[in-house]
gemmi code that builds the backbone of each chain (N, CA, C; Angstrom):
import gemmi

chains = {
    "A": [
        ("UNK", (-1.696, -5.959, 15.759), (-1.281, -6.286, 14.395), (-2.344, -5.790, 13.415)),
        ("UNK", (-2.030, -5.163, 12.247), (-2.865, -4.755, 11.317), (-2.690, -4.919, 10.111)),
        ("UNK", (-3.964, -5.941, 9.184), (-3.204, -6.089, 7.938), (-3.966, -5.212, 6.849)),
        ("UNK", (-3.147, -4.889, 5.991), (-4.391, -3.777, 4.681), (-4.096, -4.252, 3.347)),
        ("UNK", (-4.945, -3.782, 2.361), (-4.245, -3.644, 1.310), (-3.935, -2.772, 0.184)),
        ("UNK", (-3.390, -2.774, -0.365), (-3.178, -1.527, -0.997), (-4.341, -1.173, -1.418)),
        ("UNK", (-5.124, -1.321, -1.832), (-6.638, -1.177, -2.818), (-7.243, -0.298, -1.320)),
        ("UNK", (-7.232, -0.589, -0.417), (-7.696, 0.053, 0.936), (-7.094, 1.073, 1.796)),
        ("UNK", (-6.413, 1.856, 1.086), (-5.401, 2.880, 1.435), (-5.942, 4.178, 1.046)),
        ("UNK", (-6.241, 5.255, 1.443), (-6.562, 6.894, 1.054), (-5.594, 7.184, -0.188)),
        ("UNK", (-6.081, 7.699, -0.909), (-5.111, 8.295, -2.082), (-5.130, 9.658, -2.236)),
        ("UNK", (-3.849, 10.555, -2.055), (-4.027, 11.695, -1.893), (-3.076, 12.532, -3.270)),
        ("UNK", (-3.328, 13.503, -3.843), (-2.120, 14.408, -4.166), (-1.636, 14.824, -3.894)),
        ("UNK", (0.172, 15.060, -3.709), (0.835, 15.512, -2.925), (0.683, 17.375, -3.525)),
        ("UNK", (1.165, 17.910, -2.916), (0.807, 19.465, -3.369), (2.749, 19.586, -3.976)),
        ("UNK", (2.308, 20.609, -5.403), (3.894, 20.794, -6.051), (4.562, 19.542, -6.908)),
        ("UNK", (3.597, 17.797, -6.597), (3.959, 16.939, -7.132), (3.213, 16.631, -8.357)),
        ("UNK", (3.496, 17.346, -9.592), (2.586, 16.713, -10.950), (2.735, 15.158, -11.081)),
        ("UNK", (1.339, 15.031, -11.427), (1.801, 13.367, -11.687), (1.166, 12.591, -11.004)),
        ("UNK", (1.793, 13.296, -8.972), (1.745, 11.979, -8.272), (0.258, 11.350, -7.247)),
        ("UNK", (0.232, 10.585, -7.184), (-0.643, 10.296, -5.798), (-0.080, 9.200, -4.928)),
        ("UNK", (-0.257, 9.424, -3.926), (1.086, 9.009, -2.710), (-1.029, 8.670, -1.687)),
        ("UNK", (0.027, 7.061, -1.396), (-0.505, 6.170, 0.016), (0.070, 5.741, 0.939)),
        ("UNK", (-0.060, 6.439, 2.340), (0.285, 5.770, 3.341), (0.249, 4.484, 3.698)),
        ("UNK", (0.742, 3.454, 3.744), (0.827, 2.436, 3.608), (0.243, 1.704, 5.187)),
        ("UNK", (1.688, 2.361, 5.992), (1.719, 2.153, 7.249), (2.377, 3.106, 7.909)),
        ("UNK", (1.491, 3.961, 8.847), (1.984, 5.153, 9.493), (1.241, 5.255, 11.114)),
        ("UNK", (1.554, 6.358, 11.306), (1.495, 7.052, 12.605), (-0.220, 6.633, 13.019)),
        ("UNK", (-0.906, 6.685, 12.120), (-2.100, 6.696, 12.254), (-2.434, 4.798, 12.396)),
        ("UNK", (-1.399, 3.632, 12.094), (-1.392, 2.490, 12.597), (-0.768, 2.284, 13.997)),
        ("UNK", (-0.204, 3.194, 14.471), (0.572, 3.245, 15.294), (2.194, 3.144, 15.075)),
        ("UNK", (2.507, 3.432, 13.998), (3.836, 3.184, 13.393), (4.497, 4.484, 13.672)),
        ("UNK", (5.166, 4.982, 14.803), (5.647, 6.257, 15.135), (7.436, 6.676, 14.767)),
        ("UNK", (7.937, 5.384, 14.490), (9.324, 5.493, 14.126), (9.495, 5.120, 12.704)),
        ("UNK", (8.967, 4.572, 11.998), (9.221, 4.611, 10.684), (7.616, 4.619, 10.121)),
        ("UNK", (7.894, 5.548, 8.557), (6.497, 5.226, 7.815), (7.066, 4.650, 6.374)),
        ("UNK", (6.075, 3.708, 5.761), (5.739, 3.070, 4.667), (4.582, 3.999, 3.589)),
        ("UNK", (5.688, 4.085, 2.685), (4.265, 5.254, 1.644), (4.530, 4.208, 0.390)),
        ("UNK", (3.628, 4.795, -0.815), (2.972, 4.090, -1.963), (3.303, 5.213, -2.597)),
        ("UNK", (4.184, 5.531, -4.073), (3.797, 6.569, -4.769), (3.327, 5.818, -5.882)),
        ("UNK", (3.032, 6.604, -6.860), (2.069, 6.713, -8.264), (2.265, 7.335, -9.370)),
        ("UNK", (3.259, 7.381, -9.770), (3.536, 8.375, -10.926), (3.417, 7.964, -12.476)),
        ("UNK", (2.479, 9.062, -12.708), (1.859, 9.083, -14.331), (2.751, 8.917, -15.125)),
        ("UNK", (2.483, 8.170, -16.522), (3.205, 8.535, -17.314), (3.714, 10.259, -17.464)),
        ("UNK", (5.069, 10.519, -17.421), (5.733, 11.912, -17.593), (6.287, 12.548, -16.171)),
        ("UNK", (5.575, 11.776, -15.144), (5.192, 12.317, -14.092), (6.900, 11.972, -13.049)),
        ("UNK", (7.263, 12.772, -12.087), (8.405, 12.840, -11.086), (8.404, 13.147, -9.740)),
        ("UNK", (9.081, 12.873, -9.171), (8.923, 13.407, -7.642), (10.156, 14.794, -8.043)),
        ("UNK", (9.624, 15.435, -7.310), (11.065, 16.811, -7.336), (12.288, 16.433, -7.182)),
        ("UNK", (12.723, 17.377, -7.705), (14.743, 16.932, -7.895), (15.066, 17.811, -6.255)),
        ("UNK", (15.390, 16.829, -5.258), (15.218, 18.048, -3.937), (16.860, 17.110, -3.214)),
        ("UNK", (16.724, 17.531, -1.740), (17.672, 17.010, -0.857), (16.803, 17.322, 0.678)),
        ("UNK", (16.819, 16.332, 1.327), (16.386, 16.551, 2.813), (17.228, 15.442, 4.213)),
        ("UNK", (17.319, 15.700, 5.165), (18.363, 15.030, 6.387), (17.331, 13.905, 6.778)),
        ("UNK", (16.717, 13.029, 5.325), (16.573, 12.080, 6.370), (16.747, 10.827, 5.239)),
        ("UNK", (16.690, 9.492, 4.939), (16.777, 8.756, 3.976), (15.637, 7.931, 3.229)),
        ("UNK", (15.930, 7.374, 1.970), (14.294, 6.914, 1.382), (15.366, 5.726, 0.827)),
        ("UNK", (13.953, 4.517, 1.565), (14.518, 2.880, 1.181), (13.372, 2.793, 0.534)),
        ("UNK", (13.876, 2.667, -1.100), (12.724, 2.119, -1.878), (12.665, 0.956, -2.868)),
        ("UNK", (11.676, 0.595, -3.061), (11.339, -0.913, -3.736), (10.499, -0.395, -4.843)),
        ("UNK", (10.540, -1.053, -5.979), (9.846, -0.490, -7.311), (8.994, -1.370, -7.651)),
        ("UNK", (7.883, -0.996, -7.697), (6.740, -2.192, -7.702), (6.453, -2.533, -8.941)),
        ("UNK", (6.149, -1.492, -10.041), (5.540, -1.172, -11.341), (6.334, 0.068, -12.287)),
        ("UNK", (6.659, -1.206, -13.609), (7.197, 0.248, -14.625), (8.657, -0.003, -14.535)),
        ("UNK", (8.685, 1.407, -15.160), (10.139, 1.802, -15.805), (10.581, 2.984, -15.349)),
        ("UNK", (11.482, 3.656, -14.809), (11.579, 4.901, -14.859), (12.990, 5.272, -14.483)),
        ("UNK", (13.606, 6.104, -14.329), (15.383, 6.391, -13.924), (15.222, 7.206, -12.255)),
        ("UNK", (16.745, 6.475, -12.055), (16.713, 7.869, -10.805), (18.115, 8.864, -11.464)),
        ("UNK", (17.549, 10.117, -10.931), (18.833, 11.163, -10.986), (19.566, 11.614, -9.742)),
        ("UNK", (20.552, 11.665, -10.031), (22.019, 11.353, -8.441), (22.019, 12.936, -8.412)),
        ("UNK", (22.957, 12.962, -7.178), (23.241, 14.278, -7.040), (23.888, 14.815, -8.230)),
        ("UNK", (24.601, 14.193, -9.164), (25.261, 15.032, -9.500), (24.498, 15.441, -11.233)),
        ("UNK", (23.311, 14.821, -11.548), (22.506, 15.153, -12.214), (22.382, 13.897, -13.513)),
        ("UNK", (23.316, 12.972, -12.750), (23.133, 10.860, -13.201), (21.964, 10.858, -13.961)),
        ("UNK", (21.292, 10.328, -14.733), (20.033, 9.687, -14.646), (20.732, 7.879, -14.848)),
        ("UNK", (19.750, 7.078, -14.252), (20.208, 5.277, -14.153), (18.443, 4.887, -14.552)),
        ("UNK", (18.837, 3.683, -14.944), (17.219, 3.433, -15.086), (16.860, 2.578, -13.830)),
        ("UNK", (15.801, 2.491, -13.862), (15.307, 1.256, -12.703), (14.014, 0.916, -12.794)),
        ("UNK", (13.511, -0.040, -12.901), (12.203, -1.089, -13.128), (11.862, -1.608, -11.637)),
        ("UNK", (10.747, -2.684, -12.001), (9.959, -3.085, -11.588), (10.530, -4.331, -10.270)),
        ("UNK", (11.348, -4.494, -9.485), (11.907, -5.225, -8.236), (13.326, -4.768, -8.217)),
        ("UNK", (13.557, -3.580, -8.435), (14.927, -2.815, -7.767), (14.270, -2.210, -6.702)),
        ("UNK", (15.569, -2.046, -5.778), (15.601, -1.582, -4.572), (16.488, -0.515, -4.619)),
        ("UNK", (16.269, 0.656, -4.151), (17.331, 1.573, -4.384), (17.268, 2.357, -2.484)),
        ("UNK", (18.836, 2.663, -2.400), (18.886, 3.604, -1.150), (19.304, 4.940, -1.508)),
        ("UNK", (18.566, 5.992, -0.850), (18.883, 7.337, -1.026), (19.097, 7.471, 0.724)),
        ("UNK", (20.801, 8.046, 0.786), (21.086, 8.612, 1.927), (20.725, 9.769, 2.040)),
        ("UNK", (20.906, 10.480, 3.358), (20.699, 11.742, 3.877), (21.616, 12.637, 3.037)),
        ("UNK", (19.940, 13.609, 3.262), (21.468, 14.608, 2.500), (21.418, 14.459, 1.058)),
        ("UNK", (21.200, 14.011, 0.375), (21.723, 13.093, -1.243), (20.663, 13.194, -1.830)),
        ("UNK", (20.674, 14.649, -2.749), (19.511, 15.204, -4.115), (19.225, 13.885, -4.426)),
        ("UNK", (18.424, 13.827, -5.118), (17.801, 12.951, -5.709), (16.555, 13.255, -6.111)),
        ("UNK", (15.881, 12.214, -7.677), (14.616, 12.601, -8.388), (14.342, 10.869, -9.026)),
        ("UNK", (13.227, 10.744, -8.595), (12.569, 9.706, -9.547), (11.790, 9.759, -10.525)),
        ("UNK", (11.812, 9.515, -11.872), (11.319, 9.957, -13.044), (10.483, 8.822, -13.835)),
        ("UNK", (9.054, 8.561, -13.787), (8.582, 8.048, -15.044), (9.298, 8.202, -16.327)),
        ("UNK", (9.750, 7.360, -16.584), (10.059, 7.031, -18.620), (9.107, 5.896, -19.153)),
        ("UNK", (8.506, 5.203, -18.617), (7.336, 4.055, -19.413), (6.236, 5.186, -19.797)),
        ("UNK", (5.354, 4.290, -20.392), (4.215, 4.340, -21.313), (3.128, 3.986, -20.132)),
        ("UNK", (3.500, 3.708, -19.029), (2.369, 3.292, -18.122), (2.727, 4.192, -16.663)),
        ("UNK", (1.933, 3.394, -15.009), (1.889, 4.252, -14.277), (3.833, 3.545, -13.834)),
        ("UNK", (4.640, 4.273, -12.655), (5.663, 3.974, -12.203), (5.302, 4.209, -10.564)),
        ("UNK", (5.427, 2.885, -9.900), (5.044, 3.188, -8.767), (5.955, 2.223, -7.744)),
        ("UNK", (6.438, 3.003, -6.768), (7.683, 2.581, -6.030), (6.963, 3.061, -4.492)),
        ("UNK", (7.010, 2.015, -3.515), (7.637, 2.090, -2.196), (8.150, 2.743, -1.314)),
        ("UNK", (8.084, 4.063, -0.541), (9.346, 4.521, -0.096), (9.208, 4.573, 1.293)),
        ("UNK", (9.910, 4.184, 2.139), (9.848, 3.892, 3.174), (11.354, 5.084, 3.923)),
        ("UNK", (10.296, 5.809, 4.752), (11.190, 6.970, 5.793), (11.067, 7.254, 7.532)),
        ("UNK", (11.781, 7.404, 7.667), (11.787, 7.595, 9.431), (10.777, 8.898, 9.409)),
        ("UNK", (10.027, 8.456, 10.758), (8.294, 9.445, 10.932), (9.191, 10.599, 10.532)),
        ("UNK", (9.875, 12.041, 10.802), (10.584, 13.104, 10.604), (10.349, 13.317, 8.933)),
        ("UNK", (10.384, 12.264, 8.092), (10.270, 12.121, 7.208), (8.736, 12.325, 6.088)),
        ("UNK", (8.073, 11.593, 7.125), (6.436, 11.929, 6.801), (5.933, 13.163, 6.929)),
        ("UNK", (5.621, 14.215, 5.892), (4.956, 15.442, 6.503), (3.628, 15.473, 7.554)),
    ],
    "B": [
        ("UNK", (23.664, 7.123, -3.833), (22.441, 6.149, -4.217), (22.833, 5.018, -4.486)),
        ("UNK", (22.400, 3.831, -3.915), (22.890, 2.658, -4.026), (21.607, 1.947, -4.855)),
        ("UNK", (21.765, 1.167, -5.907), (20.356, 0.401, -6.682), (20.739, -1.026, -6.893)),
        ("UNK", (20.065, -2.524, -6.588), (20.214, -3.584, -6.399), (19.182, -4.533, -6.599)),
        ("UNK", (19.348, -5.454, -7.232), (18.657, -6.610, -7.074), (18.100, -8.071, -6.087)),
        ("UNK", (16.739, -8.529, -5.486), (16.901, -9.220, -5.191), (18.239, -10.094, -5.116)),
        ("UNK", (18.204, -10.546, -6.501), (19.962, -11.272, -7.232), (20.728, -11.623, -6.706)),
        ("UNK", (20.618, -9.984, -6.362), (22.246, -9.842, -6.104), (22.880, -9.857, -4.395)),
        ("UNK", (21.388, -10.151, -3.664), (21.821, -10.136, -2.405), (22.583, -11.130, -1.507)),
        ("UNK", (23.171, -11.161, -1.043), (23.597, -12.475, -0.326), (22.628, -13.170, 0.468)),
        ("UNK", (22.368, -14.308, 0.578), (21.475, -15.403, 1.520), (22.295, -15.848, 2.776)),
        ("UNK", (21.459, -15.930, 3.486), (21.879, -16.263, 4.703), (20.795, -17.420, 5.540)),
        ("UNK", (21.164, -18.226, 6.226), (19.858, -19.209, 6.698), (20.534, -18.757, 8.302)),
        ("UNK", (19.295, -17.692, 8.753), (19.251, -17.483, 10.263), (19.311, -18.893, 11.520)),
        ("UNK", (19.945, -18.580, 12.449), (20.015, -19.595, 13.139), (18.571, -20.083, 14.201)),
        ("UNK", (18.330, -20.548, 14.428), (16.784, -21.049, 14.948), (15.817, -20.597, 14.352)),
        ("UNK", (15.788, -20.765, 13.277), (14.645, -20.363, 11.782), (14.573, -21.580, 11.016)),
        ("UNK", (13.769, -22.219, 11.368), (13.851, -23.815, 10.299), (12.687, -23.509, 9.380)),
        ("UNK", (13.938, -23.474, 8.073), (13.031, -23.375, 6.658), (13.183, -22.024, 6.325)),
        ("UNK", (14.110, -21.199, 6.854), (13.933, -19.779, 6.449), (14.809, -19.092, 6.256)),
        ("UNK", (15.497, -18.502, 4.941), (16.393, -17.982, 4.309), (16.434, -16.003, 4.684)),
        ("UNK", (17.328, -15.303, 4.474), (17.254, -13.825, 5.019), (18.101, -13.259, 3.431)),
        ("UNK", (18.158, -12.208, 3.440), (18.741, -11.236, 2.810), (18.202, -9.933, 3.118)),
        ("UNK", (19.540, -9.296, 3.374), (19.700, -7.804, 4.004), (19.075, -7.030, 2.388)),
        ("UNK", (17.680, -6.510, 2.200), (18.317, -5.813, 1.173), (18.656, -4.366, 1.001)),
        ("UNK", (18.821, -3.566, 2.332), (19.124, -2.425, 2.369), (19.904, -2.369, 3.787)),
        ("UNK", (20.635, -1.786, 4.128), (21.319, -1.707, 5.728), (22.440, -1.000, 5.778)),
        ("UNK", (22.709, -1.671, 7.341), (24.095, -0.472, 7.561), (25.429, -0.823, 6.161)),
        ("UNK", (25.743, -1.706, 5.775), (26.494, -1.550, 4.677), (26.501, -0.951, 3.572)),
        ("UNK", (25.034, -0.547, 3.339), (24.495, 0.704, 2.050), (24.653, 2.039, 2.894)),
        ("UNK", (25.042, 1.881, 4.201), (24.756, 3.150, 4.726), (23.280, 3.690, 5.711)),
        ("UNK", (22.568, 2.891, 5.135), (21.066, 3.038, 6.271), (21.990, 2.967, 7.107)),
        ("UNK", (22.004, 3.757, 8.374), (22.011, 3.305, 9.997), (20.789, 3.583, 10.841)),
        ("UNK", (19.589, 3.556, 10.005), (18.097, 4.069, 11.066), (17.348, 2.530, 10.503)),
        ("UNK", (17.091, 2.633, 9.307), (16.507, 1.884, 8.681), (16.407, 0.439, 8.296)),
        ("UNK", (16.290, -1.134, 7.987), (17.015, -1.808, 8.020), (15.661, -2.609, 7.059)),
        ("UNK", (16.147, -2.310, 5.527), (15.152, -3.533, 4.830), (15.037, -5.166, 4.463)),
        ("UNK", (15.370, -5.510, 5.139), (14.916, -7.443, 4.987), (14.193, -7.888, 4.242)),
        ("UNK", (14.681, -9.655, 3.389), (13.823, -10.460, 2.968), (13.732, -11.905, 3.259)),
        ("UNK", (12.623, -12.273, 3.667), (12.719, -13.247, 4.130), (12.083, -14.931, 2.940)),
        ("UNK", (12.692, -15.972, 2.832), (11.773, -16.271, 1.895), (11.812, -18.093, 2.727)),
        ("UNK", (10.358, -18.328, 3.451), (10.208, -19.470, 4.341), (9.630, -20.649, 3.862)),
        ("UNK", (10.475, -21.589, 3.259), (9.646, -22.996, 2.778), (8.719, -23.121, 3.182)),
        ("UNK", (8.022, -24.186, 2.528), (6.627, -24.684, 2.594), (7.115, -25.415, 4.002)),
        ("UNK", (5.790, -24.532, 5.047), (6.110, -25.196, 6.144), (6.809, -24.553, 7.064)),
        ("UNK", (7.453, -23.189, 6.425), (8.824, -22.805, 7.576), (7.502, -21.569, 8.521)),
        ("UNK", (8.160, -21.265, 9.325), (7.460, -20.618, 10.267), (8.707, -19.486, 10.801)),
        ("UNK", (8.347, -17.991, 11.052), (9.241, -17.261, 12.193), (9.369, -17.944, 13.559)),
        ("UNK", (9.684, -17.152, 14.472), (9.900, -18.030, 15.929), (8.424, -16.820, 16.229)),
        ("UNK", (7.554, -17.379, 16.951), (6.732, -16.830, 17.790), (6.915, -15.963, 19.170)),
        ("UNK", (7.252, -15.122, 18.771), (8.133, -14.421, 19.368), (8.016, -12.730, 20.028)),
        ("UNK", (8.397, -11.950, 21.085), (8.123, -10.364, 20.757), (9.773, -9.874, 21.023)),
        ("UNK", (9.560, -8.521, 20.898), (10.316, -7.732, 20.858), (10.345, -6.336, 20.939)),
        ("UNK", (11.450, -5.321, 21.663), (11.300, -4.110, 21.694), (11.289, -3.271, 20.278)),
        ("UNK", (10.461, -3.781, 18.925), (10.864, -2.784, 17.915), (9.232, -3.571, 16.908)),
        ("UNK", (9.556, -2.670, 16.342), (8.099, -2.857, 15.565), (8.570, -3.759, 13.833)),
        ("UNK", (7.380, -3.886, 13.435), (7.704, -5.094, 12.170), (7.038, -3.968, 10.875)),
        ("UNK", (7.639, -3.630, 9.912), (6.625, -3.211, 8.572), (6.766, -4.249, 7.565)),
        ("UNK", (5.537, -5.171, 7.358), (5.743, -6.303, 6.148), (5.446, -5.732, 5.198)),
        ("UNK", (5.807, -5.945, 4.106), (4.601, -6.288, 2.775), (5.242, -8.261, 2.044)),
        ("UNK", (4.353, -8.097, 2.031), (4.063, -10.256, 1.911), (4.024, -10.338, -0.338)),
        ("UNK", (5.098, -10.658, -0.519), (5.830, -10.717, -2.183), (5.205, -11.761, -2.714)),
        ("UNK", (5.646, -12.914, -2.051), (5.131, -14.664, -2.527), (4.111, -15.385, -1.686)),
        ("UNK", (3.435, -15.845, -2.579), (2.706, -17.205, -1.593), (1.278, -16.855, -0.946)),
        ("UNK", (1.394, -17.669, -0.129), (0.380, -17.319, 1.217), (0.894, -18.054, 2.801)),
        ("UNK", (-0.003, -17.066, 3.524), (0.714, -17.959, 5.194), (-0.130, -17.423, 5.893)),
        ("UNK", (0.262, -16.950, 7.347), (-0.876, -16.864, 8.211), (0.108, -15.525, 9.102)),
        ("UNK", (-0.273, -15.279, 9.869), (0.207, -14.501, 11.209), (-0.699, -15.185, 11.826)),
        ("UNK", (0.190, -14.892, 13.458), (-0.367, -15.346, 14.601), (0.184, -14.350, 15.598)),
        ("UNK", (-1.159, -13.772, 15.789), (-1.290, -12.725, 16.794), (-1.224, -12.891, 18.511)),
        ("UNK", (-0.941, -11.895, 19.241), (-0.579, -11.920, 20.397), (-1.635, -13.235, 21.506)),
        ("UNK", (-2.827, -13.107, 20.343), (-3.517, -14.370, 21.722), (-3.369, -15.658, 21.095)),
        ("UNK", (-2.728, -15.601, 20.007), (-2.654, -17.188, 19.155), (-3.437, -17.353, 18.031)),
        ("UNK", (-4.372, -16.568, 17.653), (-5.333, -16.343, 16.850), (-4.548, -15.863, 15.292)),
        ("UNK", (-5.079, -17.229, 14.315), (-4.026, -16.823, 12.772), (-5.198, -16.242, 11.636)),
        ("UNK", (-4.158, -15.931, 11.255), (-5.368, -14.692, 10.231), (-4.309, -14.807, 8.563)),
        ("UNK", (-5.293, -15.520, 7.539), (-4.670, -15.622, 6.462), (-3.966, -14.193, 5.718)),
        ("UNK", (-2.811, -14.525, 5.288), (-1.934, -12.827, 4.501), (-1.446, -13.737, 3.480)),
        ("UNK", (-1.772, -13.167, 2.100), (-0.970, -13.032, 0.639), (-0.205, -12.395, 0.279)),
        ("UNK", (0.455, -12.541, -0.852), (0.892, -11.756, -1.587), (-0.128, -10.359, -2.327)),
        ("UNK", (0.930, -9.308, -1.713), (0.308, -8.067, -1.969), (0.069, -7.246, -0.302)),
        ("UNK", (-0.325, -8.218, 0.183), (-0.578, -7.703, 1.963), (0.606, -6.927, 2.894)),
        ("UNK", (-0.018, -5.911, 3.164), (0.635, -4.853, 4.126), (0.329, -5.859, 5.661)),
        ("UNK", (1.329, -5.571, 6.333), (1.090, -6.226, 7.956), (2.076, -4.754, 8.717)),
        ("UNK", (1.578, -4.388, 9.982), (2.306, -3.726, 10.622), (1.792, -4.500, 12.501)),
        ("UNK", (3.271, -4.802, 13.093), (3.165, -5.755, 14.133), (4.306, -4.510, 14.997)),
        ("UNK", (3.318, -3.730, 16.376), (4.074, -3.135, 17.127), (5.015, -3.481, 17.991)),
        ("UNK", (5.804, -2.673, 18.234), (6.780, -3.107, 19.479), (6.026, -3.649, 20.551)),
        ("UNK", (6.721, -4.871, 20.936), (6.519, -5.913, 21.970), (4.975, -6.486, 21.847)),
        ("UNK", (4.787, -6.545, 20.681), (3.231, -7.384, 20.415), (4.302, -9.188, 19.780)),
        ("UNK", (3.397, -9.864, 20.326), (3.822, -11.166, 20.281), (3.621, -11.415, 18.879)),
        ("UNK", (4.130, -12.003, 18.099), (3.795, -12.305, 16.475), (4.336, -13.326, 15.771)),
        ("UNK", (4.117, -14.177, 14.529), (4.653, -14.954, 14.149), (4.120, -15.144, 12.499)),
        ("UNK", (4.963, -15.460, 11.498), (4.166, -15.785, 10.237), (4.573, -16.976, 9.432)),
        ("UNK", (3.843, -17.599, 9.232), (3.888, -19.087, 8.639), (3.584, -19.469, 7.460)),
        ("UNK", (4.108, -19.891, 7.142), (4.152, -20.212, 5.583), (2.573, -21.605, 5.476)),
        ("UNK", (1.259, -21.231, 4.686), (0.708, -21.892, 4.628), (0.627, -22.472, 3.187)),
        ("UNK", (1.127, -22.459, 2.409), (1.021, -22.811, 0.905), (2.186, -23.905, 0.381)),
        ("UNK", (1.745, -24.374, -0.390), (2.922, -25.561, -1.317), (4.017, -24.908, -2.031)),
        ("UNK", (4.082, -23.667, -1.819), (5.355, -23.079, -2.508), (6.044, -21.951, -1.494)),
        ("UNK", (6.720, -21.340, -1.807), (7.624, -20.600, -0.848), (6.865, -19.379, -0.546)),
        ("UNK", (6.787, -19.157, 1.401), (6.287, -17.704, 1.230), (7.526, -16.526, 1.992)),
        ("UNK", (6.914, -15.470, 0.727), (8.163, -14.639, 0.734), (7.989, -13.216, 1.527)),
        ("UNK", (8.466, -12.308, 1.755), (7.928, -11.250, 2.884), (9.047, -10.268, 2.979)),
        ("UNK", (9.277, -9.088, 2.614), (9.591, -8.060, 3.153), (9.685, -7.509, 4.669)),
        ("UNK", (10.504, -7.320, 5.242), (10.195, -6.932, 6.689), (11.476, -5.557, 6.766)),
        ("UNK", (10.637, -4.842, 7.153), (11.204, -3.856, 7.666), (11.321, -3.005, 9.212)),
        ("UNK", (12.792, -3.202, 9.863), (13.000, -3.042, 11.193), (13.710, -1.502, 11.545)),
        ("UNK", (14.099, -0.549, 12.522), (14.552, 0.116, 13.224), (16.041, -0.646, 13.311)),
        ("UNK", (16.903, -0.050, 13.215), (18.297, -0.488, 13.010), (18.493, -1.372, 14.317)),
        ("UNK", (18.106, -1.405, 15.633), (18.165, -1.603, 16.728), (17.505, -3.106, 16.779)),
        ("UNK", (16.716, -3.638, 15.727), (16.162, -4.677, 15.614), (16.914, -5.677, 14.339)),
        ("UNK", (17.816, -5.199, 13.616), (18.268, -5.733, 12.619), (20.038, -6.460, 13.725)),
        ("UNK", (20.370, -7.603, 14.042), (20.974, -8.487, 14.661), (22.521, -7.796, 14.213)),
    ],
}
model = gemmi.Model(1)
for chain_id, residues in chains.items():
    chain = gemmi.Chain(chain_id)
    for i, (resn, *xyz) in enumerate(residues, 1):
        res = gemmi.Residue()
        res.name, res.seqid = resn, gemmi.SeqId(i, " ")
        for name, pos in zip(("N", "CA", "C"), xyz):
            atom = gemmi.Atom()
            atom.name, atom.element = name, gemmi.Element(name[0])
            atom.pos, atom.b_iso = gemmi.Position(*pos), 0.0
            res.add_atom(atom)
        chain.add_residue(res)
    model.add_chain(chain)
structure = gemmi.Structure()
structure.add_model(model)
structure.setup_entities()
């Protein structure tokens, strides 16, 4: 069993991601080989890419304000204890709109973790 | 993309769980079939079953305070804010040590969600 806390996590920049800095939460390196737990960070202005990939992101919104955009180019807003599911397959972009940082949860099957 | 509220989830009081309420908040009805996000929220006093299993646990701990109790019996205080990761077939348990409700995120492998 291993407990951490966020304050005790590596903080990295993702490469291609303005904005972000992304923490492993709980991964491969806890021994967590079937699913990982990440931390993102996004600046005011700041987004994850508008992309699509075969695997899914269960996320929880910790801090802030910001929208998601759907496949079909939606924007919805979503704050601070929404939970949102992105299936496989299914574009998607998370976007800072606050005045502060926007930082959400995302939790993916290891395939998922680069 | 599915987006939701605590709120809005349905409650459920698991059967041999005294003191301890569930809500699915992501699963096979959103479509996860890998993934399976849970909330658990255990009166003052409520406890998991001490227990193992073939699938691994990803917490993060929302409300309160409580304890885990690790594979030799040995409890180790967790708050709110605390990451826990408990591997497949490690013995585990978490207990609500505080005068108010403790609340917990758990996240399972579809194969572990009942």
């Amino acid at each position: 069993m291993i407990t951490k806390k966020l304050s005790e996590v590596p903080i990295t920049s993702p490469k291609g991601y303005a904005g972000v800095k992304k923490q492993v939460l709980i991964g491969p390196g806890d021994g967590s080989g079937e699913i990982v737990m990440r931390y993102f960070t996004l600046a005011p202005g700041g987004a994850s890419p508008y992309h699509t990939h075969p695997w899914p992101h269960l996320v929880k919104v910790e801090v802030g304000t910001g929208v998601t955009v759907d496949e079909d180019g939606n924007e919805s807003p979503i704050q601070a204890g929404d939970y949102v599911y992105v299936n496989d397959d299914e574009k998607h972009q998370f976007k800072n709109t606050g005045e502060g940082t926007f930082e959400f949860m995302c939790i993916v099957p290891r395939r998922g973790e680069a």
